[in-house]
C-alpha positions as CSV (number, residue, x, y, z in Angstrom):
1,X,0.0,0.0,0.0
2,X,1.3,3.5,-0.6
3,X,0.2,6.8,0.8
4,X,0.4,10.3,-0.3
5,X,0.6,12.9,2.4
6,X,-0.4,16.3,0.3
7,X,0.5,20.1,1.5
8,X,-1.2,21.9,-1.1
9,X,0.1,25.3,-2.0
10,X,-1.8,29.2,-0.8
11,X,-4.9,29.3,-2.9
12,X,-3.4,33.3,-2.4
13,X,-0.1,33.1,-4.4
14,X,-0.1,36.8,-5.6
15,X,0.4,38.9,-2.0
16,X,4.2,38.3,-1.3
17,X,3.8,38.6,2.2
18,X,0.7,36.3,2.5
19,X,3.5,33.0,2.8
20,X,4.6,34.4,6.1
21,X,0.6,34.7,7.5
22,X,-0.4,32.4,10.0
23,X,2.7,30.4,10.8
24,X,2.3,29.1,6.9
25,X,6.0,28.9,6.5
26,X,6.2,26.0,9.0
27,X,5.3,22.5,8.3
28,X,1.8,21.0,9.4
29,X,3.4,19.1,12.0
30,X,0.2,16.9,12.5
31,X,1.0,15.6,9.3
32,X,5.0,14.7,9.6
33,X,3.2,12.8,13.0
34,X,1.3,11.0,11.2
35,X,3.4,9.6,8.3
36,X,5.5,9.0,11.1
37,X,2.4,6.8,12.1
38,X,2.3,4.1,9.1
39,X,5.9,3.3,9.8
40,X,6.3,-0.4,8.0
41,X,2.8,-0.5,7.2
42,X,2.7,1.1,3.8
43,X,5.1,3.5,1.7
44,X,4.8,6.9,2.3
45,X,4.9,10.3,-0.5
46,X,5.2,13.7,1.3
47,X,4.5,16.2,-1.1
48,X,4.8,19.6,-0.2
49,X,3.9,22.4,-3.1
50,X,4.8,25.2,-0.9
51,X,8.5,23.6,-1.4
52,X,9.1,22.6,-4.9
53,X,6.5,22.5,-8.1
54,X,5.5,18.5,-8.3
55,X,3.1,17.1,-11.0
56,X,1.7,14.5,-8.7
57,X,2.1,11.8,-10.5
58,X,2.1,9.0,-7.1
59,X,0.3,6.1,-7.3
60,X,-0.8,5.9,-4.1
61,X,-4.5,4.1,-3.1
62,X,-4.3,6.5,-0.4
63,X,-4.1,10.5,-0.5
64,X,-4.2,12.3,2.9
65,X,-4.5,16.1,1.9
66,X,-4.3,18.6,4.7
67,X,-6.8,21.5,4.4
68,X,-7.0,25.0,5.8
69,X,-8.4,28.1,5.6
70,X,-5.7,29.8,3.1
71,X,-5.6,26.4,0.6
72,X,-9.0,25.0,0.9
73,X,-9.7,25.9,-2.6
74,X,-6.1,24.0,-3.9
75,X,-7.0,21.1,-1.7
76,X,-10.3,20.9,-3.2
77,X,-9.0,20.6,-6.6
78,X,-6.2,18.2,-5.1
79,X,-8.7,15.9,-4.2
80,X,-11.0,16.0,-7.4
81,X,-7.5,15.0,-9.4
82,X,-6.5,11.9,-7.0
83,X,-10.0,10.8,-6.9
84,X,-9.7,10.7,-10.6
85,X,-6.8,8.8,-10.6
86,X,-8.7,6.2,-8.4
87,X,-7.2,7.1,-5.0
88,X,-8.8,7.3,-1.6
89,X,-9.2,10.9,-0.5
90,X,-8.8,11.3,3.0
91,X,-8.7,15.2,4.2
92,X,-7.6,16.7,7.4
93,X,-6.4,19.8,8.7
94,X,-7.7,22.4,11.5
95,X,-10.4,23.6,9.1
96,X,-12.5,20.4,9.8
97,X,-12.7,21.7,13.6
98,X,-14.6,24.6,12.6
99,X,-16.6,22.8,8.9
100,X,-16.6,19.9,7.0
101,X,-18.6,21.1,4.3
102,X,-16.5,22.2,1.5
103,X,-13.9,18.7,2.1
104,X,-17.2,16.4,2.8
105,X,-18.5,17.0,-0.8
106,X,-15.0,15.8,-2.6
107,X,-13.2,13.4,0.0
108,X,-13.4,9.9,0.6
109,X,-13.1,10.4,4.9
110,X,-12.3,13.1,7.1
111,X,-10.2,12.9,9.9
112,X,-11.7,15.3,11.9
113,X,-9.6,16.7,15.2
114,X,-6.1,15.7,15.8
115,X,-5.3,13.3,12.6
116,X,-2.6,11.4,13.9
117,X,-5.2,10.1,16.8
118,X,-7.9,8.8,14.0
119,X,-5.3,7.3,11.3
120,X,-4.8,4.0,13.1
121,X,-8.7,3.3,13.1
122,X,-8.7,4.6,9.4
123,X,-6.1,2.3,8.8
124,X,-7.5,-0.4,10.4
125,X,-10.8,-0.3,8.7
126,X,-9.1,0.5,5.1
127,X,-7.7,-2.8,5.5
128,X,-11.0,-4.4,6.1
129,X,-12.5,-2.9,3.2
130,X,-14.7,-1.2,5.7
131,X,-13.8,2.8,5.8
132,X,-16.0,5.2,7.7
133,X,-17.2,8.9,6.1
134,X,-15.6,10.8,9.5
135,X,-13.3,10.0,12.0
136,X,-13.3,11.6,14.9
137,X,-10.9,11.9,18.1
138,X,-12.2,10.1,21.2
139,X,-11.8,9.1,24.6
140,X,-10.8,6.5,23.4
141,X,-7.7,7.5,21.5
142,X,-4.2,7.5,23.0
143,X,-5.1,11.5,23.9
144,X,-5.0,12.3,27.7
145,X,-8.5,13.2,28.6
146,X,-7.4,16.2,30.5
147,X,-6.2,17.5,26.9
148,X,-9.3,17.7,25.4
149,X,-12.3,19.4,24.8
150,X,-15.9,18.7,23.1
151,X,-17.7,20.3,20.4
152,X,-21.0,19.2,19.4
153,X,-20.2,15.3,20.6
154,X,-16.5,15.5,19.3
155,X,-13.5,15.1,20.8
156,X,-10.6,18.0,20.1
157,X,-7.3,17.2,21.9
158,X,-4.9,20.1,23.0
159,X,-2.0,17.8,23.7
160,X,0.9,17.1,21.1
C-alpha cells in the first residue's frame, strides 16, 4: 500500500507577504506525525507544493491532503485529481474543527480533530475494506482526557 501525504500550496499566491501569514512557512506538524504513524505498514509520499512545483504523478490508493483556511480551494481541486486517478481521499487539517462542508463533498473520509489520533482506526478499517465517512478523536484515542475538549459530541485534543 502507498500513501500520499499532500501540503497543497496558498490558494493566495499573488500577496508576497501572504506565505509568512499564519505560521504558513512551518510544516503541518500533524502531518509529519502522522506519516511517522504508518511506519512499516505502507510507503509513504510527502509532497509539499509550498517547497518545490511537483506534477503528482504517485500512485498511491491513499491521499491524505491537509486543508486549511488559506488552501481549501487547492486542496479541493487536489482531491478532485486523485479521486480521478482512483485514489482514496482522506482530508484533514484544523479547518475540519470549525466545517466539514466544503472537504465532505470531494473526499473519501475526514479525519476530523487531531489526525494522527484517527489514522490508526482509518487504517484499520481501510484494511478491512470497511472505511467510515468521519473519524473523529475520542476518549478513546491514545489522547489524555485532560487534553481535550468537546464540540458538538467531538472530541478535540490540545495535547501534542
Amino acid at each position: 500500500m502507498k500513501i500520499a501525504f499532500v501540503i497543497p500550496k496558498d490558494d493566495d499566491q499573488h500577496n508576497p507577504q501572504n506565505q509568512y501569514a499564519q505560521g504558513r512557512i512551518f510544516p503541518p506538524v500533524g502531518l509529519a506525525r502522522m506519516a511517522g504513524i504508518v511506519g512499516r505498514q505502507a510507503s509513504v509520499a510527502v509532497v509539499d507544493e509550498r517547497i518545490e512545483p511537483t506534477n503528482h504523478s504517485q500512485k498511491a490508493q491513499i491521499a491524505i491532503i491537509f486543508i486549511n483556511s488559506y488552501n481549501q480551494q487547492r486542496a479541493c481541486d487536489l482531491a478532485r485529481y486523485y479521486h480521478a486517478i482512483g485514489c482514496l481521499v482522506v482530508m484533514t487539517g484544523p479547518m475540519l474543527s470549525n466545517t466539514t462542508e466544503l472537504a465532505y463533498n470531494v473526499a473519501d473520509c475526514l479525519l476530523i480533530g487531531a489526525g494522527e489520533n484517527n489514522l490508526p482506526d482509518f487504517l484499520a478499517d481501510y484494511r478491512k475494506g470497511k472505511t467510515k465517512r468521519f473519524y473523529r478523536c475520542t476518549g478513546n484515542n491514545s489522547v489524555s482526557e485532560q487534553n481535550t475538549f468537546m464540540i458538538d459530541d467531538t472530541h478535540f485534543s490540545l495535547a501534542s
